[in-house]
C-alpha positions as semicolon CSV with decimal commas, in nm:
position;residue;x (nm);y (nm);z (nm)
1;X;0,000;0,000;0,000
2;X;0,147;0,337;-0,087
3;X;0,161;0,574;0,266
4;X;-0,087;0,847;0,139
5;X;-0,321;0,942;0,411
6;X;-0,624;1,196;0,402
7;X;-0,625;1,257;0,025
8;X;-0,923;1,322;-0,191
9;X;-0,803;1,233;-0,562
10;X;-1,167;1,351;-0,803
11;X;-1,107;1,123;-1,114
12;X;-1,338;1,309;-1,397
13;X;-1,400;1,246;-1,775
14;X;-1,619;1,133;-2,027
15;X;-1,835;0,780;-2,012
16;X;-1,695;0,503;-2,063
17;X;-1,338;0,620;-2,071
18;X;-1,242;0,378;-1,791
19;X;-1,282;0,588;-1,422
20;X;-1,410;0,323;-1,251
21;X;-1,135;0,069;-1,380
22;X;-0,878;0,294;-1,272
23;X;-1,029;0,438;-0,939
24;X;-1,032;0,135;-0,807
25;X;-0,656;0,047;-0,930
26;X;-0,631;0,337;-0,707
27;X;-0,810;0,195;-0,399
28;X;-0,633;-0,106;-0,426
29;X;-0,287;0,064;-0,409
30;X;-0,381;0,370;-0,150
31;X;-0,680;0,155;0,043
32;X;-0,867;0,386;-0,020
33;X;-1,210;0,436;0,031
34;X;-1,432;0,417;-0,373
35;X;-1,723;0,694;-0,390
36;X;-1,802;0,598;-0,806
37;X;-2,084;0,795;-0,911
38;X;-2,266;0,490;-1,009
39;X;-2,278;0,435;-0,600
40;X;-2,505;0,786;-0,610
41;X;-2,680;0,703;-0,921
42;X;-2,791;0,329;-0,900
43;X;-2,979;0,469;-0,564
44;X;-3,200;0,613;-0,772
45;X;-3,156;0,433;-1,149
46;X;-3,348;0,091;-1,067
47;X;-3,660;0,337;-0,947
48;X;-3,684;0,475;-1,309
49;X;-3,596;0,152;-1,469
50;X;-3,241;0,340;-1,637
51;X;-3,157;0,131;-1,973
52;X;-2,856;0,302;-2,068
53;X;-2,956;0,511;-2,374
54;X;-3,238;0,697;-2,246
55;X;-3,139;1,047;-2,069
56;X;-3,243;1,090;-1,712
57;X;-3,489;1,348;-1,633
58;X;-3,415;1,665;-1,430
59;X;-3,619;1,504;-1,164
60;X;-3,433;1,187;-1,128
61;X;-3,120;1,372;-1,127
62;X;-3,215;1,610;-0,816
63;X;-3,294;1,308;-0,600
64;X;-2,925;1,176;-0,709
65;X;-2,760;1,526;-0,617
66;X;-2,949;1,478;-0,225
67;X;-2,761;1,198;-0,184
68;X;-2,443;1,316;-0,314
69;X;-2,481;1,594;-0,059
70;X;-2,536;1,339;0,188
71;X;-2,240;1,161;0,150
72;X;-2,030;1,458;0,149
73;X;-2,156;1,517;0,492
74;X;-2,110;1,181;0,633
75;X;-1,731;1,207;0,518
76;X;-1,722;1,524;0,703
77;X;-1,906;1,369;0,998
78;X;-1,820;0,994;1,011
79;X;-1,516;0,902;0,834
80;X;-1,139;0,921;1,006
81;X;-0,931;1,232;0,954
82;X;-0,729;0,983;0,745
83;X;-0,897;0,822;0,526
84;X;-0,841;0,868;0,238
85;X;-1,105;0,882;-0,112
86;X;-1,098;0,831;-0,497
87;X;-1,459;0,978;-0,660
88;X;-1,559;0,954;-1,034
89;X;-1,802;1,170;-1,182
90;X;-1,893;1,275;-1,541
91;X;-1,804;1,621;-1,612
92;X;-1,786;1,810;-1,920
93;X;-1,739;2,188;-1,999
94;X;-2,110;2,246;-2,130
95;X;-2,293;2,067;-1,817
96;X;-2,439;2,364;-1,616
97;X;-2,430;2,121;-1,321
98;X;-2,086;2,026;-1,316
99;X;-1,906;2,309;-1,121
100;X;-2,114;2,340;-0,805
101;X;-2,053;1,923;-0,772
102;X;-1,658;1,955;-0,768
103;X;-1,692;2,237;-0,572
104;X;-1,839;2,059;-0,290
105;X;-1,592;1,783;-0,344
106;X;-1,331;2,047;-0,301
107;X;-1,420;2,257;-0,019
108;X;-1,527;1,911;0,191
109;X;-1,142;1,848;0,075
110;X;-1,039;2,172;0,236
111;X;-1,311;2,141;0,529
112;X;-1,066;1,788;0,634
113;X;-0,767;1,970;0,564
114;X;-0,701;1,721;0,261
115;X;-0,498;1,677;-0,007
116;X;-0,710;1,743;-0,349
117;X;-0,603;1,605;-0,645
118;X;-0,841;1,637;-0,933
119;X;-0,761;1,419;-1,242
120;X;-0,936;1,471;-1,585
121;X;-0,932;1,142;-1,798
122;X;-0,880;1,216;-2,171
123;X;-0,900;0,938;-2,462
124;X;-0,903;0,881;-2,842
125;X;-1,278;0,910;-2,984
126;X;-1,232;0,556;-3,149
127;X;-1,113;0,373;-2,856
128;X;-1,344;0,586;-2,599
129;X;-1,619;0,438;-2,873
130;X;-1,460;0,049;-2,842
131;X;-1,519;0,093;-2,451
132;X;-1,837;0,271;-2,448
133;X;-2,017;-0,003;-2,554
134;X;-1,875;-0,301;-2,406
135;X;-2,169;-0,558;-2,250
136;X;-2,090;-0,582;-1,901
137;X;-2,168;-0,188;-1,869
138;X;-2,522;-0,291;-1,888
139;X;-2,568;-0,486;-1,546
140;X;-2,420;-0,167;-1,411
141;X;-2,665;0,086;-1,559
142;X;-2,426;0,263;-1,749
143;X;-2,435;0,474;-2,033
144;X;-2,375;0,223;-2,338
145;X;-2,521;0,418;-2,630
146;X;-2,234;0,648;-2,823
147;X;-2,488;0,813;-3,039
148;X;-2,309;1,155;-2,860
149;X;-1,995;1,020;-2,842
150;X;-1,898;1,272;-3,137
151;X;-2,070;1,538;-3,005
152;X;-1,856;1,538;-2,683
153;X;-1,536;1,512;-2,845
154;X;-1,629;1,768;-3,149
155;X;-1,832;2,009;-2,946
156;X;-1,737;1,960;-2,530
157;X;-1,443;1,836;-2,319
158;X;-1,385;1,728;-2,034
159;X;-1,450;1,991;-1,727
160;X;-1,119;2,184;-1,612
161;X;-1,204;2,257;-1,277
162;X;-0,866;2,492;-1,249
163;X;-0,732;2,404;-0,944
164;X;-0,361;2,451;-0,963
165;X;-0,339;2,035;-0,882
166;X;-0,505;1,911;-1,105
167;X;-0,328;1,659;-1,384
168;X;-0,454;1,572;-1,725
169;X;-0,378;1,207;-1,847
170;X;-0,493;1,050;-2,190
171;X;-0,552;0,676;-2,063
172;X;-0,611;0,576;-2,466
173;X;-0,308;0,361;-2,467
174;X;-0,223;0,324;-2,046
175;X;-0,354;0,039;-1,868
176;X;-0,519;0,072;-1,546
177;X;-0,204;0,013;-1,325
178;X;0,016;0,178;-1,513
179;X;-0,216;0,515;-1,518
180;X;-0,355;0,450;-1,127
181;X;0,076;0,474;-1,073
182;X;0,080;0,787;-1,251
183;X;-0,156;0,947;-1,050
184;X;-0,084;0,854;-0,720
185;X;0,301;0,949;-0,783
186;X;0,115;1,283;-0,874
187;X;-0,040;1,272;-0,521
188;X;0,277;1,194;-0,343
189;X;0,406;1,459;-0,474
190;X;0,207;1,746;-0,410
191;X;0,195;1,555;-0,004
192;X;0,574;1,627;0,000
193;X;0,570;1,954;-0,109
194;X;0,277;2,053;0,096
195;X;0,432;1,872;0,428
196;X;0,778;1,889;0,355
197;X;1,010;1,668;0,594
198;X;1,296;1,843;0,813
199;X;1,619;1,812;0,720
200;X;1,825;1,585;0,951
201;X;2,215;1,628;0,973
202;X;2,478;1,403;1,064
203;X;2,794;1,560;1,187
């Protein structure tokens, strides 16, 4: 297990491009605790009968956004000062809801006096298409259709949320080890610099 304790690392990018796969490369590395968004969503998904292809409704999604308050709370509330978390979430540039999420994320980061590390997950429109619609995204009520899959890589991108951590990384060709390594050498990194250890000299 790499010695990272109360960090918050915000995984973000398209569907389909492989958060989940590599957040919990990430867990298994840091132990940390996983907060996917599918563990907000599927709350609410099975209640409306989500397919996959059909866009949620306003509605749906402000029951979802309750709970992700909820659970922001509870790691404010309930969790140990160092415990640490890896979240995914789907954000793009032209999703009016999509700032006032992370910024929760962040300022419960800054509220535990945690490391932040927010990581937007870029990848090649035919390969993001390949693993868009694999099968076993079904069972999980995932997106699977890529009818906007051009749209999003013609016309959006992936939300910069501007905080002077964050790290862009195209996963198109990195498998999930090799880019969960990445990122937590990323974190370890911005840990030493923020709690930088004293020099010790040996006469």
């Amino acid at each position: 297990m790499i010695p990272l304790k109360n960090t918050i690392i915000h995984l973000i990018g398209f569907p389909g491009v492989g958060k989940l796969t590599i957040a919990k490369e990430i867990c298994r590395q840091l132990d940390a605790v996983l907060l996917d968004n599918h563990a907000f969503n599927n709350l609410i998904f099975p209640l409306i009968r989500v397919d996959g292809k059909t866009e949620i409704s306003d509605k749906a999604w402000e029951y979802i956004y309750r709970v992700r308050d909820t659970v922001l709370d509870a790691m404010l509330d309930l969790s140990s000062p160092d415990e640490s978390f890896v979240l995914t979430n789907v954000f793009t540039k032209n999703d009016p809801d999509t700032r006032g999420w992370i910024r929760s994320v962040e300022t419960t980061a800054n509220k535990r006096n945690a490391l932040f590390l927010p990581v937007r997950l870029l990848c090649d429109p035919e390969e993001h298409r390949t693993r868009l619609v694999q099968e076993n995204r079904k069972e999980k009520l995932k997106m699977t259709s890529d009818h906007a899959l051009d749209d999003w890589h013609a016309q959006d991108e992936v939300y910069d949320p501007g905080h002077p951590n964050t790290l862009t990384l195209d996963v198109t060709n990195l498998e999930p080890s090799k880019a969960a390594g990445i990122i937590l050498t990323r974190a370890a990194d911005l840990s030493r610099k923020a709690n930088p250890q004293p020099e010790t000299f040996n006469p």
